[in-house]
N, C-alpha and C positions, 0 to 999 in steps of 0.2 A: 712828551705827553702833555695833553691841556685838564687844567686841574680846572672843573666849575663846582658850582651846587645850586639848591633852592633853597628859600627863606621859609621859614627862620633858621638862622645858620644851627647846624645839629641837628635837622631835620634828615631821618634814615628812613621813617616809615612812609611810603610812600602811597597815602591817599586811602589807608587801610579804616580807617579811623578817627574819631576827631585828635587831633595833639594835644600833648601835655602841653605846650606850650603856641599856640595859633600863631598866624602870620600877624602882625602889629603893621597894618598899614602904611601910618604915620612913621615908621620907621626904616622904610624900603631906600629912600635914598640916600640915608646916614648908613644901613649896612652894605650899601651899593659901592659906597666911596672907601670906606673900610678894606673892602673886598681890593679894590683897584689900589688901594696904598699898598696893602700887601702884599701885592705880588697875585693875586688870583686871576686864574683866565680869563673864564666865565661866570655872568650868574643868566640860569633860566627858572622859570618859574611855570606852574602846572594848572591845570584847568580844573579845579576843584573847588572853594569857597570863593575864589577872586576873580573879577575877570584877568588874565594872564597879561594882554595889552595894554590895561591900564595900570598895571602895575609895573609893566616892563616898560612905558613912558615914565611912571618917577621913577624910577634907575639911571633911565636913559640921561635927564635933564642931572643927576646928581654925580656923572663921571662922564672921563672922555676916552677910555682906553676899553674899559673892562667890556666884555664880548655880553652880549645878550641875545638872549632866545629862547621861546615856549619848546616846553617838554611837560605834556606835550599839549595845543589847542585839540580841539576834536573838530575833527573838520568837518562831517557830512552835516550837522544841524545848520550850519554857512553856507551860503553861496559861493560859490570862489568867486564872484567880482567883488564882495564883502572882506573875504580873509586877503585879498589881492589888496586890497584898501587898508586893512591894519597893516598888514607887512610893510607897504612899500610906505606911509607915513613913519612906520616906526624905524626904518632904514634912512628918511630924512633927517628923524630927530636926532637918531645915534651918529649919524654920518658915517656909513657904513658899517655898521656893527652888528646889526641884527640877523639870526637864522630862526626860519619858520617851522619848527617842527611840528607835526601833524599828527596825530592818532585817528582808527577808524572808530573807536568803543567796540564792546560787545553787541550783539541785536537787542537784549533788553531795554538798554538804557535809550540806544536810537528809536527804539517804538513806543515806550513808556513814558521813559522821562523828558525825552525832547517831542514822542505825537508824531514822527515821520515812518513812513514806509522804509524797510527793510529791504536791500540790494546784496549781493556777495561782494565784501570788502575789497576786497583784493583787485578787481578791475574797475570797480566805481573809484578806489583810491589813485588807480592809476591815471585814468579821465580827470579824477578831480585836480592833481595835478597840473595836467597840461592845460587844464583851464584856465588855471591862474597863472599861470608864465603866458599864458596865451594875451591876455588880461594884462599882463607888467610889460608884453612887448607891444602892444597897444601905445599904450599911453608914455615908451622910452621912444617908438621910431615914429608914429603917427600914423603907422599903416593900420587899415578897417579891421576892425574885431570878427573874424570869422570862425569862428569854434564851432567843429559840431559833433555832438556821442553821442552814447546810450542815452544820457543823464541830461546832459549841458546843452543848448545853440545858444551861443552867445554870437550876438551880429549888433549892438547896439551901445555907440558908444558916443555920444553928443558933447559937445566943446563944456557947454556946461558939469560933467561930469567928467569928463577925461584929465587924469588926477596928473598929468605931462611928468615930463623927462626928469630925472634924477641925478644927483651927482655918480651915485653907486648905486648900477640897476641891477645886480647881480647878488640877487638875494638867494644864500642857500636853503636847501630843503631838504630837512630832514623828516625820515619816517619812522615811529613806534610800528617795530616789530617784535614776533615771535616765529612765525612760522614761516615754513622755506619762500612759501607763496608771496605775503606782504613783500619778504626781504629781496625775493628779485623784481618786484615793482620799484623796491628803492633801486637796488643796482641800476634798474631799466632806464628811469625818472626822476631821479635823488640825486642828492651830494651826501648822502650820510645815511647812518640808519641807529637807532636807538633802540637797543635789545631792553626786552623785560628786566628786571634784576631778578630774575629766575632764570634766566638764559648764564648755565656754567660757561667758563672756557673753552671747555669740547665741545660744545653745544654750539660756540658763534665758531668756533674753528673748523668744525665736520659738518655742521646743518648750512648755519645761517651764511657764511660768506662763500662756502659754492652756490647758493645760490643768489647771493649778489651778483657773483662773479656770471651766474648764466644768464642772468639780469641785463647785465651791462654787455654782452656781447651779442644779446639781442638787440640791440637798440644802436650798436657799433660806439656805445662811449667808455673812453678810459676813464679806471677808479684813481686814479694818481692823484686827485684831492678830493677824492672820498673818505670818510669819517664813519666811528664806530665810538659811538657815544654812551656810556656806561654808567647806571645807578646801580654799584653793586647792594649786595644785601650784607652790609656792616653790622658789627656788634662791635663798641671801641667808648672807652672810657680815661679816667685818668687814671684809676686804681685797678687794682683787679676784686675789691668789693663792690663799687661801682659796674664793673664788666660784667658780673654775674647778673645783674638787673638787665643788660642789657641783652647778655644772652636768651634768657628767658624769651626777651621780648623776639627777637630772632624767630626760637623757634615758632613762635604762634604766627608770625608771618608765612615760614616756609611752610608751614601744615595747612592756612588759609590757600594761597595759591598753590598749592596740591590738589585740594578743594575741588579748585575754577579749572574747569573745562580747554578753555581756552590756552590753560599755561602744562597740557599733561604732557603734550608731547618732550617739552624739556625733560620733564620726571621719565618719562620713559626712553627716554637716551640715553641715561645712567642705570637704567634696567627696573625702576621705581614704579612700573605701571599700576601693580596692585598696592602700593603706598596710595597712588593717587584715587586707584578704585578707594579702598577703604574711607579716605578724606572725603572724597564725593558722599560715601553712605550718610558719615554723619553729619556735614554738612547741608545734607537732606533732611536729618531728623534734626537741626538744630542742637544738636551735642556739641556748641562749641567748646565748651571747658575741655572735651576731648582729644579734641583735635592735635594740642601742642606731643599729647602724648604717644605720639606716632611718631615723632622724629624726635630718633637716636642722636647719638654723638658723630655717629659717621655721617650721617645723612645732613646730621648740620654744617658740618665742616666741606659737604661735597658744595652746601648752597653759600656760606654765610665766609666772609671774612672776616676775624675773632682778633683783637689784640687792644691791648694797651694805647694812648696815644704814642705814646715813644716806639711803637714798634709798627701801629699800622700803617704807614707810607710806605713801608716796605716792603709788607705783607699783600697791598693790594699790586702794588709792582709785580711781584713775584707774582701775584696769583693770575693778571690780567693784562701786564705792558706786555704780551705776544700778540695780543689781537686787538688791544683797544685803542685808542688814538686821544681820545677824550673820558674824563673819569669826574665824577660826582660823587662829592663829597665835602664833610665840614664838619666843623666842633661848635658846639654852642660859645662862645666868647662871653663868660660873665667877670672877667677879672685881666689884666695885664699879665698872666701869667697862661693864661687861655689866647689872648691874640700871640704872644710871639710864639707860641706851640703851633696856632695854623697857619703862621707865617712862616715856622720849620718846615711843615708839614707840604704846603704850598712849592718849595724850595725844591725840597725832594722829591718830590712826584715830580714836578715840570723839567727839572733835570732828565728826566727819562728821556733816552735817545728813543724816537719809537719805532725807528727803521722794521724790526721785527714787524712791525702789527702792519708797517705798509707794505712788507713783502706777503702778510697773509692774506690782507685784504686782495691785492694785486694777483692772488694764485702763484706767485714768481716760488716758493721758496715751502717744501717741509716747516709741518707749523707744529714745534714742540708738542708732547703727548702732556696732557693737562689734568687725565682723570686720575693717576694716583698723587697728584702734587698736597702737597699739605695745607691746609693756611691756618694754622698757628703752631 
């Protein structure tokens, strides 16, 4: 298993909110090199207060091992000869290191926040893709740029802009998903797919990878290095007075995306539906104080994985090394006693054989039953 995270290292909540602790800039290629002394896979970083490529160029220039990649850019506000442009620069800088993961957003934020016309995700994402590979074999063989869909005709590609050949033109793509739809768009068109951290282990093991798996036999490509890339929903501390804070924080996560529309179908694969109706109510009336108060102890433990630093590499193995291949995660580093714990931590995880998770990916293999497993 490949162990990554995003900055600031300790960072669980994922874009909920502003942090207790923000991303320090000036600090991305000192925790970059950090990262790569230790033994860490990955680091990716998210489309939310930073631009994502410009922060994954300071990484880039600050190591020469450590894996880099957006989780996730949001794609449709770009052009794909635009994201086809950050990628394959930052794939020169890294010298092979970088993977492009993509998200669709929701329709709000596509018509609001960024002012574009609204498409159904699911087959604009998959066009958009083929855009941009379309776009990177352009400019790797020198044959005409001819793209043409719904969305895209790309036909124009002049010596002056033709960004030429690369050492390493094989840039992966991975996709933010939730539902069965995106997920065989990835199968179809991807080398990876990055599930919600709302997405349980039954959820990517019964939903999500048959339908990678219908994905990819649409399209006639083997998953053999396809990737399932994972931000679980953590709660992990050094103490267990410390843990308590964090659980807290837990639940008002998994009661927020209860909430969003977007993420019920997970909730209702564990039989959650009317958990999720209710969270929708009040998240309607703006009752947030309420919200955390809907999820039980069962219901956290079905979302959240709960432990101590000494126990959770473990506990996310148990909960997740059957179907993930890639896992996200990290501990805030404020003391020499905090780095060799994520340098433990680091150890353990990547030790994972993850044969299981490429036999579930692959359909080859019974994918252990997930829904009464413990995690704590």
């Amino acid at each position: 298993m490949r162990l990554e995270t995003l900055l600031p290292l300790g960072k669980v909540d994922p874009g909920l909110r502003t942090p207790d602790t923000p991303l320090d800039i000036w600090s991305v290629g000192e925790n970059a090199a950090l990262l790569e002394e230790i033994g860490y896979g990955g680091l990716v970083v998210e489309e939310t207060k930073d631009d994502p490529f410009a922060v994954l160029t300071l990484a880039a220039q600050a190591t020469t091992r450590l894996r880099l990649g957006t989780a996730v850019a949001i794609a449709f506000p770009r052009s794909p000869t635009i994201t086809a442009l950050h990628a394959w620069t930052l794939q020169k800088l890294s010298r092979g290191r970088f993977t492009l993961g993509l998200g669709s957003q929701v329709r709000g934020h596509i018509t609001r926040r960024y002012g574009m016309p609204w498409s159904p995700p699911g087959p604009w994402m998959r066009e958009y893709v083929r855009a941009v590979r379309a776009v990177w074999h352009t400019w790797q063989t020198g044959e005409p740029l001819d793209f043409h869909g719904e969305h895209y005709d790309l036909t124009l590609m002049v010596p002056l802009f033709d960004a030429g050949p690369i050492e390493h033109p094989q840039i992966p793509v991975h996709l933010a998903a939730v539902n069965p739809y995106m997920c065989s768009v990835a199968g179809e068109v991807a080398d990876g797919v990055r599930p919600h951290p709302v997405c349980t282990p039954s959820y990517i093991a019964e939903v999500m990878l048959p339908a990678v798996q219908r994905g990819a036999a649409r399209s006639g490509r083997s998953l053999a290095d396809f990737r399932v890339c994972m931000k679980p929903l953590v709660a992990s501390a050094r103490t267990a007075e410390e843990l308590a804070v964090k659980v807290r924080d837990a639940r008002a996560r998994i009661a927020f995306y209860a909430s969003t529309p977007g993420y019920r179908a997970a909730f209702e694969h564990l039989g959650l539906g009317d958990l999720a109706t209710e969270a929708a109510v009040l998240s309607k009336a703006k009752r947030w104080e309420e919200l955390p108060g809907l999820i039980d102890d069962d219901v956290l433990d079905r979302f959240a994985v709960i432990g101590t630093y000494d126990e959770i590499g473990r506990r996310l193995l148990d909960r997740f090394g059957g179907v993930v291949t890639d896992v996200e995660f990290s501990i805030a580093v404020r003391d020499d006693e905090d780095r060799a714990t994520l340098a433990g931590l680091a150890r353990t995880i990547q030790a994972h054989d993850d044969a299981e998770a490429r036999r579930a990916i692959a359909g080859a293999a019974d994918v252990r039953d997930y829904r009464e497993a413990p995690s704590r």
